[in-house]
C-alpha positions in Angstrom: 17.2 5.1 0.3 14.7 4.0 -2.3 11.6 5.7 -3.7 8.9 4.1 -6.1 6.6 6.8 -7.3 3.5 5.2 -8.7 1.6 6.6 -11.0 -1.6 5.7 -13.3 0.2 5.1 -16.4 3.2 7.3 -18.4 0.4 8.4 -21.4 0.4 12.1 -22.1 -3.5 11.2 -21.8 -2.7 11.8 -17.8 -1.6 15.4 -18.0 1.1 16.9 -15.6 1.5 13.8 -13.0 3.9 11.6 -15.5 6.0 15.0 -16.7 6.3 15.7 -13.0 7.4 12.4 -12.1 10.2 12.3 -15.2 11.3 15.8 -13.2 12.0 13.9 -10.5 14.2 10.9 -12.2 15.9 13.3 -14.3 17.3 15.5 -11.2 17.3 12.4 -8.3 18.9 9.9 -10.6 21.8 11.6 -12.1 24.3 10.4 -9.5 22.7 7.9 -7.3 19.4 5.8 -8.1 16.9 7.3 -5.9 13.8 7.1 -8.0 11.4 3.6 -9.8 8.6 4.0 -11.2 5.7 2.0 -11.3 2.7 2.0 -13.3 -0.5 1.1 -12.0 -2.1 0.3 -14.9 0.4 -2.4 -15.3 -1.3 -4.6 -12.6 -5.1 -5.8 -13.2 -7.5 -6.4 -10.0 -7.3 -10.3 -11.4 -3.5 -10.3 -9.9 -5.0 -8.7 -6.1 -7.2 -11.2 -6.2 -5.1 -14.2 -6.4 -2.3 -12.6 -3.7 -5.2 -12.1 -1.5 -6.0 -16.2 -1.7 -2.6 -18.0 -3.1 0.4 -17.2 -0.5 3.1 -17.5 -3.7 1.4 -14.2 -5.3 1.0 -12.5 -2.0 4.9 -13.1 -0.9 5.6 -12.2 -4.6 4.2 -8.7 -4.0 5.3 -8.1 -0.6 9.0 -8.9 -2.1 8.3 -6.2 -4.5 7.2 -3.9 -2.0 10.0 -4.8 0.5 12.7 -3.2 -2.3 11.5 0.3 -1.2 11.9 2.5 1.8 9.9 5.1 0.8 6.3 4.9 -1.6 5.3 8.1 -3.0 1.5 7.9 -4.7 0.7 10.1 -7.7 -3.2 8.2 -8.0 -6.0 9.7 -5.8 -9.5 8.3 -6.7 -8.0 4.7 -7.0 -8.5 1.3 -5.3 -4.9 -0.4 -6.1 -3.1 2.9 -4.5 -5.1 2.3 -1.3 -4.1 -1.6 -1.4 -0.5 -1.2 -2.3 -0.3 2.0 0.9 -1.7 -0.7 3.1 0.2 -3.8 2.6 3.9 -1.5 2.8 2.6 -0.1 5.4 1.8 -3.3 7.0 5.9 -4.0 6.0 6.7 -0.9 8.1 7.4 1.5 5.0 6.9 5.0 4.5 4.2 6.2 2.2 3.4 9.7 1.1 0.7 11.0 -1.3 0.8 13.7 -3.7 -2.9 14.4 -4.8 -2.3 17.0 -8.2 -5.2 19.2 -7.4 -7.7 16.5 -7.0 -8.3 17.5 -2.8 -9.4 20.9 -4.3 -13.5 21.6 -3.8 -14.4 22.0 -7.5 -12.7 18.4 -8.0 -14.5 17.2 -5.4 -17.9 18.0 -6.5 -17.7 16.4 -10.0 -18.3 13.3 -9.4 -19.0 13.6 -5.8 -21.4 11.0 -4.7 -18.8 8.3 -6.3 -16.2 10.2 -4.6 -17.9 10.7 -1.3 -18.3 6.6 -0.7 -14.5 6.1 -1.6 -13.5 8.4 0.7 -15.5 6.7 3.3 -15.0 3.5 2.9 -11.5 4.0 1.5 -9.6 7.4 1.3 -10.2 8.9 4.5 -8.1 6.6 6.4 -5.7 6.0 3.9 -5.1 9.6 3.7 -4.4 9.8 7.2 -2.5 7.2 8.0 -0.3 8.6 5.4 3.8 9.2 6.9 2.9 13.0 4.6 0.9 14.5 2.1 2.2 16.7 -0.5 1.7 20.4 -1.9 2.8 22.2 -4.8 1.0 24.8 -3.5 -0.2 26.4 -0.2 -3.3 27.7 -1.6 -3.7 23.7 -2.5 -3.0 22.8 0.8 -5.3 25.3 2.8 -8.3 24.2 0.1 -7.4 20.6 0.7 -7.3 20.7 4.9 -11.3 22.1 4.2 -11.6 18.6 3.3 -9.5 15.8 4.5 -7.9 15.8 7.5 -4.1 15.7 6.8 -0.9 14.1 8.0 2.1 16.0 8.2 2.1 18.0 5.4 5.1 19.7 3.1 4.8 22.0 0.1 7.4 22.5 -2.9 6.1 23.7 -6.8 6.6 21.7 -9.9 10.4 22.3 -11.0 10.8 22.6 -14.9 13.8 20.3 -16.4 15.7 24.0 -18.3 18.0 21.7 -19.9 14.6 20.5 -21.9 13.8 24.5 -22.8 17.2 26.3 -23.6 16.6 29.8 -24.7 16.5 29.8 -28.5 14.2 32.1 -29.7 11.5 32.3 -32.8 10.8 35.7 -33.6 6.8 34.9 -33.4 6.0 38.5 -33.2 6.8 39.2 -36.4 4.2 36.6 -37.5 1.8 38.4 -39.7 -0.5 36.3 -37.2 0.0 36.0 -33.5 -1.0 32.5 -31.8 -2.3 32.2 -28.9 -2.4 28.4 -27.5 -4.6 26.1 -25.0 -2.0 23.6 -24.4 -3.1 20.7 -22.2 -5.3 18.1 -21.1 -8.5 18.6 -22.8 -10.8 18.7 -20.0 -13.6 20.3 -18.3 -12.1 21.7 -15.6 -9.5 23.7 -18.2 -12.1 26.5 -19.2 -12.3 25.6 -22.5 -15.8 26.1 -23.2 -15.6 29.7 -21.3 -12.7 30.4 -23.4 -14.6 29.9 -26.9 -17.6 31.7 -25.4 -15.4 34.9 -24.8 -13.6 34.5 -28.3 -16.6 34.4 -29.7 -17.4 37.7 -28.5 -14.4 39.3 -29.7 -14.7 41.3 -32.5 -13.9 40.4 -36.0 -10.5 42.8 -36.1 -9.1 41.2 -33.7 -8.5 37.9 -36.2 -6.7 40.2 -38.1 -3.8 39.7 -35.7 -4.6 37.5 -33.4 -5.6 33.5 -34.0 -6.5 30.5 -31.4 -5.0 26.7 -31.6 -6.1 24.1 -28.5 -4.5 21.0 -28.4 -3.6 18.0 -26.0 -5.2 14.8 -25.0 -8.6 13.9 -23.4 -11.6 12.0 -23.7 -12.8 11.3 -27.0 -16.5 12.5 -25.7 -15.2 15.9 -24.3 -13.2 16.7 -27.2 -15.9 15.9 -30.0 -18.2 18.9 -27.9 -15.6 20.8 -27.8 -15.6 20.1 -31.7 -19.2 20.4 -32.0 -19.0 24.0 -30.0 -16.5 25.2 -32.6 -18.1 25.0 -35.2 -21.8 25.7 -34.4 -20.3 29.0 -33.1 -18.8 29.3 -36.7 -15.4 29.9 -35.1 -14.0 27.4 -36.8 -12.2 30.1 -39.3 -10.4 31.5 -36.2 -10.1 28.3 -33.7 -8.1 25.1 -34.6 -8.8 22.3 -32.9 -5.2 19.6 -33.2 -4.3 16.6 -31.8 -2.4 16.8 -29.2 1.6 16.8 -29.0 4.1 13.8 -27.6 6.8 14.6 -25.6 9.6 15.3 -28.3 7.2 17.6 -30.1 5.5 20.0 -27.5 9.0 22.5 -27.0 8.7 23.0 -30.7 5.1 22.8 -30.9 5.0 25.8 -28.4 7.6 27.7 -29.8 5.7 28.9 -32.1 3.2 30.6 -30.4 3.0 34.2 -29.3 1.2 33.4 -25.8 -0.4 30.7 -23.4 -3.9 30.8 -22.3 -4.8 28.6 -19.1 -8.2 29.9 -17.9 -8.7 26.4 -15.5 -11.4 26.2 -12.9 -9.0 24.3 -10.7 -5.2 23.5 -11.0 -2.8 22.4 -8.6 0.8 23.7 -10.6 0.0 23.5 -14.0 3.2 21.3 -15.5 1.9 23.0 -19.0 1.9 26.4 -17.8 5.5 26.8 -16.7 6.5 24.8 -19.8 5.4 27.6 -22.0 7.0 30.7 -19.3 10.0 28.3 -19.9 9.9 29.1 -23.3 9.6 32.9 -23.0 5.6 33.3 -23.6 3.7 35.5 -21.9 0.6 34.1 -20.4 -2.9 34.7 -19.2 -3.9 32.6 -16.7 -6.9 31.9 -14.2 -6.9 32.7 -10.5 -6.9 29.3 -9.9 -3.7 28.7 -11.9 -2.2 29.5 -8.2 0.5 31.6 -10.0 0.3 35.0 -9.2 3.5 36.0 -9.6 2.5 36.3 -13.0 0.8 38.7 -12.5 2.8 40.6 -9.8 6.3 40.9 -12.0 4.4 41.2 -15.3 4.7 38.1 -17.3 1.4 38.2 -18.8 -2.7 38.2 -16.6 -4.3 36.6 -14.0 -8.0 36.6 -14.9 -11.3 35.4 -13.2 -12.6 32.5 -15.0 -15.7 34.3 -17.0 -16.2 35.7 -20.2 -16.1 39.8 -19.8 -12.8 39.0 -18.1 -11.4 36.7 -20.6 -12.4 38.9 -23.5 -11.4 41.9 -22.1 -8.2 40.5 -21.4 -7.6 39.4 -25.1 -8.6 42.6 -26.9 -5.7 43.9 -24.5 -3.2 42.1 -26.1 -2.8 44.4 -28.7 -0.9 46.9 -26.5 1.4 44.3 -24.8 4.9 44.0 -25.3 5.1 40.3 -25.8 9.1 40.3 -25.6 9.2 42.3 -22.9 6.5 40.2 -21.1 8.0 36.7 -22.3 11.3 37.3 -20.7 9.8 38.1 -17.8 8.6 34.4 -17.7 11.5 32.7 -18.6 13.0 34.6 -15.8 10.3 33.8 -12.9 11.0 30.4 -14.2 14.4 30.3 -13.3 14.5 31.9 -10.6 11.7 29.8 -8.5 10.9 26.7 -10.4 14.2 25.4 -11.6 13.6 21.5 -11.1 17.2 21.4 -9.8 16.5 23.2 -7.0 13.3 21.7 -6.6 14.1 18.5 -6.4 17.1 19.2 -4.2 14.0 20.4 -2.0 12.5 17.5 -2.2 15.2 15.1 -1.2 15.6 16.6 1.7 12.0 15.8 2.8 12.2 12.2 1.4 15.3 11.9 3.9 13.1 13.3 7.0 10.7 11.0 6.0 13.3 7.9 5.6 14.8 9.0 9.2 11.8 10.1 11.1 13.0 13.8 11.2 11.2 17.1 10.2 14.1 18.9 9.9 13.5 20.4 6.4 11.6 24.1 6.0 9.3 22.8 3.5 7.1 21.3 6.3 4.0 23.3 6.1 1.6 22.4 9.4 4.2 21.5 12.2 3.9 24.9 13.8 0.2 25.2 13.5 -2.4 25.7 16.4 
């Protein structure tokens, strides 16, 4: 059994999708080959073109396609994934689609006239003429079946690679200055701009003890506001703004921090997130982070995404036990998002899918009304 996942591109400029991806050819791959990779951005609409009208380039691509039993999308919102799903599936293979968060209403709204007419002309049938769709969350699932109609449908959470995050500890709270980090994708949807209105609010003690770094990739234009909104706030003493961290520098990068701050307006299972419980930070995190275990056993806040929350949240810090709190992370990590087990979970539904069965638990909707 062969899988090609195929993603956008392997930048850190794409967020979780590529880390995730890695998971699963770290884990699958050990023993037996399971898992390619292909990159989308790899193949220009100049080379459809000429398979559509020269047969040489069209067997040339069916050949490629023909390697594979099983093609599992990463790319919503984009043409080639619905014309590399049709012609395997027109070869009889299996194709499943993992949407990252992107099915969720507050993604379908920005955007949504461009994103209405692809998903008439284009998505809608793709989607459910898909062999499965897959969840890293069922909160992701029952937002996303408000607006598609799904195919079979399984759900297992982004596994962390441990081996990556071994358990060796910076005293950070003895810093005479505790950091508190945004680490991720630079992007609307990450609360940013709510999160600098409620630090601006805090009061002037608090910097005492307490100071903010954001950092990770994004749009040039998004990140210059975010910039601009630093500084004409005059936060600029208390809020660093860096550039943002490759793969072999983000366990050390986030090492030294005291705790991770995610207030997003939509997530699906933030890859960034459980990288820093990993690491033994606590964390405050939006609703919409979908991890409320957090919240439940300790490890740090689940807020609503506006400012009195966010601020009130923050002044609270100073009472925390950030030890305490961070080894309750590292824990929750290990014991439900281990990418070992994870990935041993999602084997199992790659070989239901290969054979036809549905004999793995993970399957969300087959014993739905």
């Amino acid at each position: 059994m062969k899988i090609l996942n195929i993603i956008f591109s392997s930048s850190i400029k794409q967020g979780g999708p590529p880390e995730v991806v890695r998971n699963y050819v770290s884990e699958l791959n050990k023993k037996d080959k399971y898992i390619y990779v292909f990159k989308l951005n790899s193949l220009n609409f100049f080379y459809f073109f000429k398979s559509f009208f020269f047969k040489k380039e069209k067997n040339k691509l069916y050949s490629f396609i023909n390697k594979f039993d099983i093609l599992h999308f990463h790319d919503t919102w984009n043409l080639k994934s619905i014309i590399i799903g049709n012609l395997a599936r027109n070869l009889g293979k299996k194709t499943i689609l993992i949407p990252h968060g992107t099915f969720d209403s507050w993604s379908l709204k920005e955007k949504y006239l461009k994103k209405k007419i692809f998903s008439i002309f284009f998505l809608n049938n793709f989607v459910i003429k898909l062999d499965a769709i897959f969840f890293s969350t069922k909160e992701e699932y029952i937002e996303a079946k408000k607006n598609f109609k799904l195919p079979y449908s399984f759900i297992i959470p982004n596994g962390i690679n441990l081996n990556k995050f071994k358990k060796t500890f910076i005293k950070k709270n003895k810093q005479i200055n505790k950091k508190i980090v945004f680490f991720g994708r630079i992007h609307k949807k990450k609360g940013i701009e709510i999160l600098l209105k409620a630090i601006s609010k805090l009061p002037r003690e608090f910097f005492k003890e307490f100071y903010f770094e954001i950092t990770g990739p994004g749009e040039k234009q998004y990140i210059k506001k975010i910039s601009k909104i630093i500084i004409n706030s005059k936060l600029d003493k208390f809020v660093k703004l860096l550039p943002p961290k490759n793969v072999k520098e983000k366990v050390d990068y986030l090492k030294t921090a005291a705790i991770f701050i995610l207030p997003s307006y939509e997530e699906a299972d933030s890859i960034a997130l459980k990288e820093a419980m990993s690491l033994d930070l606590p964390v405050i995190i939006s609703e919409q982070c979908r991890l409320n275990i957090v919240g439940e056993k300790k490890a740090g806040f689940v807020i609503k995404t506006n400012v009195n929350d966010i601020t009130k949240k923050l002044i609270g810090l100073k009472k925390i036990n950030f030890d305490q709190m961070g080894n309750i992370s590292r824990n929750i990590i290990e014991k439900y998002f281990n990418n070992e087990n994870c990935v041993k979970d999602l084997l199992l539904v790659y070989e239901d899918i290969y054979t036809g069965s549905h004999i793995s638990k993970k399957w969300i909707n087959l014993n739905e009304g």
